[in-house]
N, C-alpha and C positions, 0 to 999 in steps of 0.2 A: 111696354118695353120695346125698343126698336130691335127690330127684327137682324138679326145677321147679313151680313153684307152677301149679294145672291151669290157668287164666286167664291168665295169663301167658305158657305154653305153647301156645292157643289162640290168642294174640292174634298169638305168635311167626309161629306154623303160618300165618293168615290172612293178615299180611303178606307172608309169603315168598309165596305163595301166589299172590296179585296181582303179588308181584314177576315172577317165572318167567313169567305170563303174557304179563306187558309186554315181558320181552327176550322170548320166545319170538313174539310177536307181530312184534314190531322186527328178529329176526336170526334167526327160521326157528327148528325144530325142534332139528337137529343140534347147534346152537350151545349151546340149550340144554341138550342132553345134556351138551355139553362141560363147562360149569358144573354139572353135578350130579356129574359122573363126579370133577372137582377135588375138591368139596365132599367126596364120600363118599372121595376117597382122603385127605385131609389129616384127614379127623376117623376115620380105621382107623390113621395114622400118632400121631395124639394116643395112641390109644386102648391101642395098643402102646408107648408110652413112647420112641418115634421120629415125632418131627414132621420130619424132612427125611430122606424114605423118597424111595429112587430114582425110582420110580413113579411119587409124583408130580412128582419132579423131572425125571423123562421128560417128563411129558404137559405139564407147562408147558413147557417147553427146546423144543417141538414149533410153539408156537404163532407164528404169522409176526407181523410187524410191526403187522399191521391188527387183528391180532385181540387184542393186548397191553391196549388202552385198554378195548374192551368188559370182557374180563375182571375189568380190575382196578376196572372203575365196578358190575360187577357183585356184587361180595365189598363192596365201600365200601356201595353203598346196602343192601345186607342188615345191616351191622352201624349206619348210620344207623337204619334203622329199628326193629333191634334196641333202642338205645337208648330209641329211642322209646315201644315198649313196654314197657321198664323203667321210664320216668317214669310214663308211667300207670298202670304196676301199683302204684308207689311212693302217684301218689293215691290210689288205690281200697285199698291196705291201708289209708292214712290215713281215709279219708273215716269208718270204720265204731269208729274212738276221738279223731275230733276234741272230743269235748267229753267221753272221759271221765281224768280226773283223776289219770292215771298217773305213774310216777314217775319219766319224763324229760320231764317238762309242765309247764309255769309253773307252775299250780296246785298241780302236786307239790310243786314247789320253795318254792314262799312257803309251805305244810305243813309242809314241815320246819325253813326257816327260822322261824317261829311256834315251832314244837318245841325251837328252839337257844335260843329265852329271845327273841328278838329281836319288840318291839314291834309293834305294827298301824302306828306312829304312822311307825316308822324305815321299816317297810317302805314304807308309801306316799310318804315322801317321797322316799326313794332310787328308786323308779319312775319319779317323775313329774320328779323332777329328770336322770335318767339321760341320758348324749349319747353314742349309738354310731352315726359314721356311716361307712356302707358306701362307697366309693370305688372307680365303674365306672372302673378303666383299660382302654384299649383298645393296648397293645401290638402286637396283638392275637393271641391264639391262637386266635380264632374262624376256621378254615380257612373254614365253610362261607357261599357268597354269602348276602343276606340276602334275597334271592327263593326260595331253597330252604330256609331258615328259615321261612319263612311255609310254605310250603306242607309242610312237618313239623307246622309249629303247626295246621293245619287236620286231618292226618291224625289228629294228636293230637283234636283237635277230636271229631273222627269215632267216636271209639274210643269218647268218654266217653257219645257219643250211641247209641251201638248198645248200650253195657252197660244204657241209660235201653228198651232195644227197638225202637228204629229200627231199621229195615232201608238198610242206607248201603254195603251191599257196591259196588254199584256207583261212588258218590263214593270211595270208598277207591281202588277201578283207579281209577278216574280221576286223582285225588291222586298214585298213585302212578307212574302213566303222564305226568304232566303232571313228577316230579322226575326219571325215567329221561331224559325226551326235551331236559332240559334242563341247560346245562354245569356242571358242576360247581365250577369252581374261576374264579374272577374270571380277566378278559381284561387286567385293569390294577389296580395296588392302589389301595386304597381312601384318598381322599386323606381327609386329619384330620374335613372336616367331613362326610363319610360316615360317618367310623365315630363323630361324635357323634350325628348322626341316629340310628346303630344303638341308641346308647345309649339315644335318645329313645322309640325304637320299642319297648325293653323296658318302658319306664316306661308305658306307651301300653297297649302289647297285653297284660301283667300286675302291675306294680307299682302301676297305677292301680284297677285293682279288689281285687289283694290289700292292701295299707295300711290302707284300710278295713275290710276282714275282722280282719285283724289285730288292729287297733288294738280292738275291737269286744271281743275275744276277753281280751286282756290288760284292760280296763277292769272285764270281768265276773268275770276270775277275781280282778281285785284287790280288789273290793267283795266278793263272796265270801267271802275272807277275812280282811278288814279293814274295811269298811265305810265304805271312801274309794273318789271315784274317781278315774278319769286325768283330769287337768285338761282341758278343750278346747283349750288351747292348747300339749298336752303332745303329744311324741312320743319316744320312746324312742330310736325308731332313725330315722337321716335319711341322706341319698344327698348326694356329690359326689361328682365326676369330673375325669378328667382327660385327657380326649377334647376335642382344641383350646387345651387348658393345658400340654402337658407338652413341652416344647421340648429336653429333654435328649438332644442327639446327634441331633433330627430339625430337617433345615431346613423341612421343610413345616409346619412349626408357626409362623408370624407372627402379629403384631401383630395383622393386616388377620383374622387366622383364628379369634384369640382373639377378636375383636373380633363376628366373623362369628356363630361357635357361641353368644356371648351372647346375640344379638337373638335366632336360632334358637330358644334356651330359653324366652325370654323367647314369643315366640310360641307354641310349640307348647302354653307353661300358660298361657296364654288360652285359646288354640282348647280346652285339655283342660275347663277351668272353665268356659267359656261351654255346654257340651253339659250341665253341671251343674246349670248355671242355667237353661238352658232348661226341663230335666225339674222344678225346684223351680218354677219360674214356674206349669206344668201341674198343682201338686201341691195349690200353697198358696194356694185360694180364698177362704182362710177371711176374716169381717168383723172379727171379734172381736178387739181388740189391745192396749195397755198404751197409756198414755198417753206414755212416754218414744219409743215407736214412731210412735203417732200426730203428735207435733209433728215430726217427719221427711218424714211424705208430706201432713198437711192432712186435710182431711177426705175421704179417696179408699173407696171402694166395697172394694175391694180393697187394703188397707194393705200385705199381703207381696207381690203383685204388682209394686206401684206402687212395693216400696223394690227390689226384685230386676231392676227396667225399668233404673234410675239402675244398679244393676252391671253389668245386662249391656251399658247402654251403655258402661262406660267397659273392660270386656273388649274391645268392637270396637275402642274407638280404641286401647284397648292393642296391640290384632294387628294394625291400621291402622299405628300410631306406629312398630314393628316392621318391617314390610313396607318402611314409608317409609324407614326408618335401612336396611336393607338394600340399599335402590336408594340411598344415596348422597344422601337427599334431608335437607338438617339443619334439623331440626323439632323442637319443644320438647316438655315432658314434661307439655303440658298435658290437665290430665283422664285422663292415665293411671294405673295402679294401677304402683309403684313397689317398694311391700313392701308385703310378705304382710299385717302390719296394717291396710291400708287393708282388704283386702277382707275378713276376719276383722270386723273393726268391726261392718260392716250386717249379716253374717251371725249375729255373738253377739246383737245386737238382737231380732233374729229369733228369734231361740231361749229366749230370756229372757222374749221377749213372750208366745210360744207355750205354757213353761213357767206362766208365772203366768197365763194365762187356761185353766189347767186341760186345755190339750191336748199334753202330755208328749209324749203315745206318739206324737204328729208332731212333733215336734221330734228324736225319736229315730229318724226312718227318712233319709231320704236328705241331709237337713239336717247331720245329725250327721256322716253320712259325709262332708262338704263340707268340711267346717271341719276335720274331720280331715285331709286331703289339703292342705288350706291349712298347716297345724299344718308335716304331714309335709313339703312338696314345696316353698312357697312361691310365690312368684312367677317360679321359674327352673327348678321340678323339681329341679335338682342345684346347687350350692354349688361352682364351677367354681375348683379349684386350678389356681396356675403353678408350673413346675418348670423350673429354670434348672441347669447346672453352676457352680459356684464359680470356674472359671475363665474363664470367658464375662463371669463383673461381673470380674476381675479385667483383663481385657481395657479394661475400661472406662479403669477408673482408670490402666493403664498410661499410655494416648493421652492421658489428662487429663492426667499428672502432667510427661509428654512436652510436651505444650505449655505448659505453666506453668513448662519448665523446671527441676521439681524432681527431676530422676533416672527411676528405671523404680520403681514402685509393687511389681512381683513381687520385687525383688531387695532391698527392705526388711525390715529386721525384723517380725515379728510386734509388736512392742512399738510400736515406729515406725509401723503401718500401724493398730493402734488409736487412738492419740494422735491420728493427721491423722484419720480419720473421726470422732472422738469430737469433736474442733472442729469440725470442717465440719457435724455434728450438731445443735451450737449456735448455730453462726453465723444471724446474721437478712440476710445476703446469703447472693444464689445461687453457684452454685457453678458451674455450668455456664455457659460464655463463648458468648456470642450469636454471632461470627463462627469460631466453632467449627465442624469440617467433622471429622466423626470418619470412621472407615472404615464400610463398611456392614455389617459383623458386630455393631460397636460402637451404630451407630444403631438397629439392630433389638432390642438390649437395650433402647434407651433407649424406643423405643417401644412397647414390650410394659410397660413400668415405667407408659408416659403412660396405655395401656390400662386398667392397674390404679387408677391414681389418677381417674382420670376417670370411669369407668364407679361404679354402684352399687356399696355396701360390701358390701352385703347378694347380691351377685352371686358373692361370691368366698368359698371357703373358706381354704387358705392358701396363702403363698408357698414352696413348697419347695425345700432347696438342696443338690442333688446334691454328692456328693464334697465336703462341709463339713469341716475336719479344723480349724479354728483360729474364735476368737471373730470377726475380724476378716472371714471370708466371712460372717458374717448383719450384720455392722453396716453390712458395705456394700450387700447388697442395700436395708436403709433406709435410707440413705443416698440411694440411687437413686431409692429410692420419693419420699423429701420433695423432689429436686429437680424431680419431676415434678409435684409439688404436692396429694400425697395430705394427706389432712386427717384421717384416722382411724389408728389404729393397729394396721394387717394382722399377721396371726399368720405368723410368720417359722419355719419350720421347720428345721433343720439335717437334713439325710440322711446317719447315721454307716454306710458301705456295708463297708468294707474289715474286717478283724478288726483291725487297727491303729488304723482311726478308733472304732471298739467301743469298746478297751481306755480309748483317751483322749477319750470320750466324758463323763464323769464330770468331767475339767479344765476340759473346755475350756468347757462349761455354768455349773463353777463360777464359770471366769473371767470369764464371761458375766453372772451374778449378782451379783458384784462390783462391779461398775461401778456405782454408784448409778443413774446416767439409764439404762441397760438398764434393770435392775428394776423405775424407774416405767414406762417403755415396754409391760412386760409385762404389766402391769394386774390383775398376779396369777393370770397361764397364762401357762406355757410348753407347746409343743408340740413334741417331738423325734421324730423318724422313725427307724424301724432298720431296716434293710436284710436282706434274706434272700436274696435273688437273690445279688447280686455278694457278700456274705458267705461264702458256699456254695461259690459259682466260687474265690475267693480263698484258701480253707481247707478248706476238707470242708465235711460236713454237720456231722459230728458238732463238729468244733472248729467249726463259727461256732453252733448252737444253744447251747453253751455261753458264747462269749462276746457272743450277744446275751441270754443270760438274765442274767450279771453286768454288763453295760450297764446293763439295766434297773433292777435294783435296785440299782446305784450311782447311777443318777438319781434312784429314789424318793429314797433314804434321802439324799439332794441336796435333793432340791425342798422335804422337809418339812423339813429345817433352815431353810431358805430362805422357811418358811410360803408357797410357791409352788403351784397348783396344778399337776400332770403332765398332761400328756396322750399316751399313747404312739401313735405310727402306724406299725402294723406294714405292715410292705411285701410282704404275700406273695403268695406264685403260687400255681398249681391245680398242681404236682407237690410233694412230698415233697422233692425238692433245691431249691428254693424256697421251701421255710418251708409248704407246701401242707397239707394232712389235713383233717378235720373240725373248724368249726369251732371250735364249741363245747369239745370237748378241747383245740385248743390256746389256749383263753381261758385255761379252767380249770388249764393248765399254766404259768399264767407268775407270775414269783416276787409273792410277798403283795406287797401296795399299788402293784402299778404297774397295777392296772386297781383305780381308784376313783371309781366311777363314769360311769367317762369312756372312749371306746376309739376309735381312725381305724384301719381294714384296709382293705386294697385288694382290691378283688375282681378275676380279670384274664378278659380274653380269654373263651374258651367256657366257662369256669366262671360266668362272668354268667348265661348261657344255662340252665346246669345247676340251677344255685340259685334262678332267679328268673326264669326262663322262661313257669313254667307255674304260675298263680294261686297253687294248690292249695299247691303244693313253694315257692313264695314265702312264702307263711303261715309254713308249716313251719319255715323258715330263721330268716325273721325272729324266731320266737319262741325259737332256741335260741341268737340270738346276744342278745337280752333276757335269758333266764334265765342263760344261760353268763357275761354281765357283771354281772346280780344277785347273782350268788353268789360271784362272785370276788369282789366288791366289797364284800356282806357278809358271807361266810363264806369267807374265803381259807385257801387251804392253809399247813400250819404250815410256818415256815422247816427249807430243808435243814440234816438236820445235820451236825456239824461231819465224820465221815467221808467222806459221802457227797462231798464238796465237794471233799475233800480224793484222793475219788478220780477224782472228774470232769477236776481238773485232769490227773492222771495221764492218764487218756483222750485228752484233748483234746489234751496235747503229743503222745502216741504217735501220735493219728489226723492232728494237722496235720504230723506229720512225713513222714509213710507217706504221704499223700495229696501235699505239695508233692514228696516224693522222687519220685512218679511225674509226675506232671504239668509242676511246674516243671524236674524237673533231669535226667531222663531224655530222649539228645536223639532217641532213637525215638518219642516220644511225640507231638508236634505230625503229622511226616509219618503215623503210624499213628490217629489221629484225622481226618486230612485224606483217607485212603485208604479205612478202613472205615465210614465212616458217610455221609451226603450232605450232610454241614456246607456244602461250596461250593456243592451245587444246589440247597439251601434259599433262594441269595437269589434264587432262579427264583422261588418259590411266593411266590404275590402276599398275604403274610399280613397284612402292614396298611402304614401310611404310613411305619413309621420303618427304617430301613437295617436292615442286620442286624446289620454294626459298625457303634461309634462313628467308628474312622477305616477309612478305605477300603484300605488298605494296610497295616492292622495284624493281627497275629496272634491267637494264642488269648487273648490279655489285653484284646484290645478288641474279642472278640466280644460281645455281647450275654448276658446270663443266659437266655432265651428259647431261642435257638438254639442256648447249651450243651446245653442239655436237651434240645430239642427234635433232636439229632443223635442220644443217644446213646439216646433212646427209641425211637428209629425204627428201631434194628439191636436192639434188645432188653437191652443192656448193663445201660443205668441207671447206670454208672457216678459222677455225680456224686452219687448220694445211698447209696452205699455205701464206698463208696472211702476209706479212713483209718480207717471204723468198725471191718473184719474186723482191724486191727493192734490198735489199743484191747482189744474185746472177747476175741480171743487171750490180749493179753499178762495181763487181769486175771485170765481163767480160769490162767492158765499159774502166775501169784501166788496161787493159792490164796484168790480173791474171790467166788468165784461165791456163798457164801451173801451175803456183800454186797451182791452183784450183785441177788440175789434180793430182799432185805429194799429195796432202792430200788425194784425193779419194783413191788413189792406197795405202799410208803409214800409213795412219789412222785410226782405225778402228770406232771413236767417229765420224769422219766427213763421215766417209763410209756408215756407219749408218744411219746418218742424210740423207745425201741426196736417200739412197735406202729407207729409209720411206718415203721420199717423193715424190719419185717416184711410190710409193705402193698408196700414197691416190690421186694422180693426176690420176691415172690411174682407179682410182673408182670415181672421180668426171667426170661430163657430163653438160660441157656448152650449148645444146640443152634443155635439162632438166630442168635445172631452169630457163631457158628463158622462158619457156612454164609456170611455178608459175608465174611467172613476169606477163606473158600476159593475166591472169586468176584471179589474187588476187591483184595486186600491181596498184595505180595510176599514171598515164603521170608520175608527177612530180619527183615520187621517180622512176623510172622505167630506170634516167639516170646513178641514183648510181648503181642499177644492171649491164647495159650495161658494164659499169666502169670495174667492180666485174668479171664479164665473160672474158670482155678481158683482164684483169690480171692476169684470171686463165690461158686461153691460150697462155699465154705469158709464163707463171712458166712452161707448158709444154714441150714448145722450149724448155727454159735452162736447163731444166731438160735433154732431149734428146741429145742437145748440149755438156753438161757435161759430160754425157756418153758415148758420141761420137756413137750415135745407131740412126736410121731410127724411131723405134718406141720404146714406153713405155715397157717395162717388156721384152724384146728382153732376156736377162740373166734368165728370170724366163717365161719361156714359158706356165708351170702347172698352174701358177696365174691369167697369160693372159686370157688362156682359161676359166680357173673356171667363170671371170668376162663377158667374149663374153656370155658364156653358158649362164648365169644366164639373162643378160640383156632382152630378151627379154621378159622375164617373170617378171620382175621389170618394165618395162616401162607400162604397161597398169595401174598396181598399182598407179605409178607417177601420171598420167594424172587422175586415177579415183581421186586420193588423191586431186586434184586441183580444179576438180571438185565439190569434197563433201566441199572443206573447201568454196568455194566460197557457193554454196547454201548453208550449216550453218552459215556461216556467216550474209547473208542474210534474212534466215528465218529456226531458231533453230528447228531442232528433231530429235526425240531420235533414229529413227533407221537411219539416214544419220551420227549420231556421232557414232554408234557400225560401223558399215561400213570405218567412216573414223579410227577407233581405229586399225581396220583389217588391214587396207592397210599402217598403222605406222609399224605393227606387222611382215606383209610382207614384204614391204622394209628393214626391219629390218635383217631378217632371210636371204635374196636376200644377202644383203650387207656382209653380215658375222658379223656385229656388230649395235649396235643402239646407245651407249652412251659411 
């Protein structure tokens, strides 16, 4: 096995290093033994190809009550700050070919495109026109509080400073004496508008310096080889969220909240542009200025001072105007900056003037980066979507139709329920009765609708509608919208989740397009969302990536009949049974023309963190989800052919069969899911503000996608991202497909895909591991479905091996392999404690064996690179 990279391994070493000090400091000598003696028996049981070696399962089974939580915060911040080290080793391999012009590099990319015959002329416009925005959801899988976030981020900090030759050992104990002595895991969750703060804080502490790198970066390699640049009012890539927007199954999500997180945004990019202006106020002394400049300030001594005085005043009463709508005080929008073009205006001024009085190369320093951040960010930072269920507006119009006497609204036809919306659409009276008294479910719709219409247009990205299956759940969310008295026309999204709502994804749009008054509503975009989460839950992995790739291009090949523009929003998570992998691969994998120039993903939970945490690895993402949608968009893969298609489906019926036979119809399955993993003490762990179910009393159908995952990661299963595929892959090899099989791996990149993710989560799953839950927490009876479960997973890993024609797992990705050996040993004692605690809480509940078992959720967590 190749050896750790030596800096990397250093940076390991020094960590740990300061760590052992700090507990050894904290809990005396011995303790610390204790913890080395774990450590060195769990990486001698890796080593021998027995991770749940008696030994250690002695020396832990030893440890008393008190001494469960040290341990388990002990293994957690080692592989915290493991990670840690791996992000900054990830910068510094970057730092030494950030500019040179390699062949997974923009540069590279528009190289080759140039090479495919395609124009300077295409190229720059499909740049400068491109719209991919990133979408911070906070679900959240961010376990860790956002005070020991910071203080990683300064560790990190530390690191970058000491390779510069600071000497910072000390600040480093410190740092890390300063995250040992503090709690780990929040004392209450975190309500909606905390974790938009967190959101905010990302954008703050790196998206605000990285955008500007960025954008810097892509400008010069486009002129490079085209000889155009990014417009100043271009950005490629841009942020919403849905942190304080997304109300789906959370009641802590109101009006009052949505309403809350707005002004929040709205402040925090003042306060961000005002530190902007102040540093350009400092910058730009200069006399010299254009005449379209000078009739703005007069005859002033200092022209760009004196026009940057008028910005930075109207930033203060922007954060003033802000502040005031926060305390409840109603005050008007005077002299405030509104949208993004007000303050864009006096800054292109600026620049224009600068420009033609011969002093460019100031205009190109902090100036440029301003109006780029303006370009990027706005006046809100993020583009705040609402996410409503179809049955919550359906609620609505029940009570309406109730009191109007006209029947129950749900128990109408489909045909019947467009007809009355498509009037009430036209109608020039309201629709809503003044002495109207709805319930208070119903009125918190209507008020989050008033939110939407009243607030800025420019404040909101779109409306999205969970559990959408018919034309009639988007006519009625506008519907709602115009009785609250919006006056623009918000982008209406449908959310196709189920593989049922997939399949009839394609009708239900078309029905949609149909309508004459839709089609002009839509102003020529539609936006549709696909589901990966609850697709996955609902069907396998392998049957919902196939029926969200025929979605997709039964919408393309919809929208361009329809001369409509698409716009796809992919809904994915940070694991693999969530639609999760790199991103860039899975642009590059999705069927021709549904990415044309155009893309919405959600980014969830600690994958925020991961990708966009740290400047450096910000840059980096951002440019491979630009190049990843440039090339899809110019240069798409050719359509599947008619075989391969024809075997897919094969696949897909055998995987959703095999997969609902265990899950849906096998009735060992819910109790042995509820026994071996810590599904029910998950909704202990304070992971963010929304439930863990949608209902409180419902079973495995109305768990969350999150906490599916996040169950069967934590015993090491992995379950829902293999499960239906080991039936599929069998039965093709068993048909004599495997050169099939072959010729899609190598021509494909949608099937390529597929099976390199799933070789990504087999390769983190560990049938030793949950055997060990099985033999700790699970009774005889259910214990034969596990065995089942284990050897299916062992089985998925032949084919998987077989497939790729390789000896071993991840053989192509050597750096992944390693990361996972690395990390196991310090994940295993976790497991085992984790088995431990859940059995004795089980048996006999307290409070400090559930902070203990919250630790060791938190640690496995951070180990695995992902929790949900």
């Amino acid at each position: 096995m190749t050896s750790l990279h030596e800096d990397l391994r250093d940076n390991v070493r020094m960590l740990g290093d300061c760590l052992g000090q700090t507990i050894e400091a904290h809990k005396g000598p011995e303790f610390l033994a204790k913890i080395e003696q774990i450590r060195k028996l769990s990486k001698a049981g890796r080593s021998s190809g027995k991770p749940v070696a008696d030994e250690l399962l002695q020396t832990l089974s030893e440890l008393n009550d008190d001494e469960l939580l040290p341990v388990a915060r002990a293994f957690t911040q080692f592989l915290n700050l493991s990670n840690i080290a791996e992000e900054h080793h990830r910068v510094r391999r970057r730092s030494g070919v950030m500019d040179a012009c390699t062949s997974d590099s923009f540069c590279g990319l528009l190289g080759r495109l140039l090479h495919k015959g395609l124009s300077k002329e295409q190229l720059a416009q499909a740049v400068a026109e491109m719209d991919v925005e990133l979408v911070l959801t906070a679900h959240p899988t961010e376990v860790n509080r956002r005070t020991l976030i910071q203080k990683f981020d300064a560790i990190t900090d530390c690191l970058q400073r000491i390779d510069r030759g600071e000497d910072l050992r000390h600040r480093l104990h410190e740092l890390i004496s300063q995250a040992w002595h503090t709690d780990t895991i929040r004392k209450q969750r975190p309500t909606p508008v905390d974790e938009a703060k967190w959101g905010f804080a990302v954008i703050e502490n790196s998206l605000w310096e990285a955008v500007p790198v960025f954008l810097r970066q892509i400008d010069k390699q486009l002129f490079d080889a085209t000889g155009q640049h990014l417009p100043m009012h271009s950005s490629p890539v841009r942020f919403a969220s849905w942190m304080g927007g997304d109300r789906d199954g959370n009641p802590n999500v109101t009006a009052l909240v949505t309403e809350k997180v707005l002004l929040l945004s709205r402040w925090m990019a003042a306060d961000l542009y005002l530190k902007d202006i102040d540093q350009l106020r400092g910058e730009l002394s200069m006399h010299q200025c254009t005449a379209e400049l000078r009739q703005q300030v007069g005859d002033h001594p200092e022209p760009y001072r004196e026009l940057l005085r008028e910005v930075r005043n109207m930033l203060r009463r922007t954060k003033l105007w802000s502040t005031q709508r926060l305390d409840g005080e109603p005050v008007d929008k005077k002299g405030v900056y509104v949208r993004a073009q007000q303050l864009l205006d006096p800054l292109l001024l600026i620049e224009r003037s600068l420009r033609e009085c011969g002093m460019s190369v100031i205009a190109e320093g902090l100036l440029t980066d301003t109006i780029r951040r303006v370009a990027c960010f706005g006046m809100t930072l993020v583009n705040l979507d609402i996410r409503q269920n179809s049955d919550r507006h359906a609620e609505v119009f029940d009570e309406l139709t109730d009191y109007y006497e006209l029947g129950c609204y749900s128990e109408w036809s489909e045909q019947n329920k467009q007809i009355f919306l498509l009037k009430e659409l036209q109608e020039k009276r309201p629709l809503l009765p003044r002495d109207w008294q709805p319930s208070t479910d119903v009125q918190e719709v209507l008020d989050t609708c008033r939110v939407v219409a009243t607030e800025e247009k420019t404040s909101f990205g779109s409306y999205v509608i969970s559990m959408a299956s018919q034309p009639s759940d988007v006519l009625a969310v506008i519907l709602l919208l115009k009785e609250s008295g919006i006056t623009h026309n918000i982008r209406v999204a449908p959310l196709f989740e189920t593989l049922d709502d997939l399949d009839n994804a394609e009708d239900c749009i078309r029905q949609l397009l149909d309508i004459p008054w839709y089609k002009a509503y839509t102003e020529g975009h539609q936006e549709v969302m696909i589901g990966y989460s609850d697709s996955s839950k609902d069907a396998g992995q392998l049957a919902a990536a196939w029926g969200q790739y025929r979605a997709q291009e039964a919408l393309t090949r919809l929208c361009q009949q329809y001369d409509i523009h698409l716009t796809l929003f992919h809904g994915r998570g940070g694991t693999v049974g969530r639609g999760g992998g790199p991103s860039h691969t899975a642009i590059l994998a999705q069927p021709p023309g549904s990415v044309a120039g155009s893309l919405r993903v959600t980014e969830q939970g600690e994958m925020i963190r991961f990708k966009f945490g740290v400047p450096e690895i910000a840059v980096r993402n951002l440019e491979l989800y630009t190049s990843a949608t440039l090339e899809a968009s110019l240069a798409p893969p050719a359509e599947p052919k008619a075989e391969w298609r024809l075997l897919m489906d094969e696949l897909s019926s055998c995987a959703l069969n095999a997969y609902r036979e265990v899950v849906r119809s096998d009735p060992q399955f819910v109790p042995y899911f509820r026994a071996a993993t810590p599904e029910q003490e998950l909704a202990k762990l304070p992971l963010g503000s929304r439930p863990a179910k949608r209902k409180a009393d419902g079973g495995v159908e109305s768990l969350r996608a999150i906490p599916w995952i996040f169950a069967w990661t934590q015993i090491r299963l992995m379950l829902p991202a293999w499960l239906g595929s080991d039936a599929a892959l069998q039965q093709a090899l068993d048909n004599n497909q495997f050169e099939l099989v072959q010729t899609m791996r190598r021509e494909w990149p949608f099937f390529q895909s597929y099976i390199d993710m799933l070789e990504m989560v087999v390769s983190k799953a560990d049938g030793n591991i949950a055997a060990y839950y099985d033999k700790r927490l699970v009774s005889d009876e259910l214990r034969v479905l596990g065995a089942d479960l284990r050897c299916r997973l062992a089985n998925t890993v032949e084919l998987v091996k077989q497939i790729k024609q390789q000896d071993e797992l991840l053989q192509e990705n050597p750096v992944i392999r390693q990361s996972i050996d690395v990390r196991n040993p310090y994940i295993d004692p976790l497991h085992f404690l984790q088995a431990e605690l859940l059995n004795r809480d089980r048996n006999q509940p307290d409070e400090r064996l559930e902070h203990a078992l919250m630790i060791t959720m938190a640690g496995i967590s951070a180990g695995m690179r992902n929790t949900g």
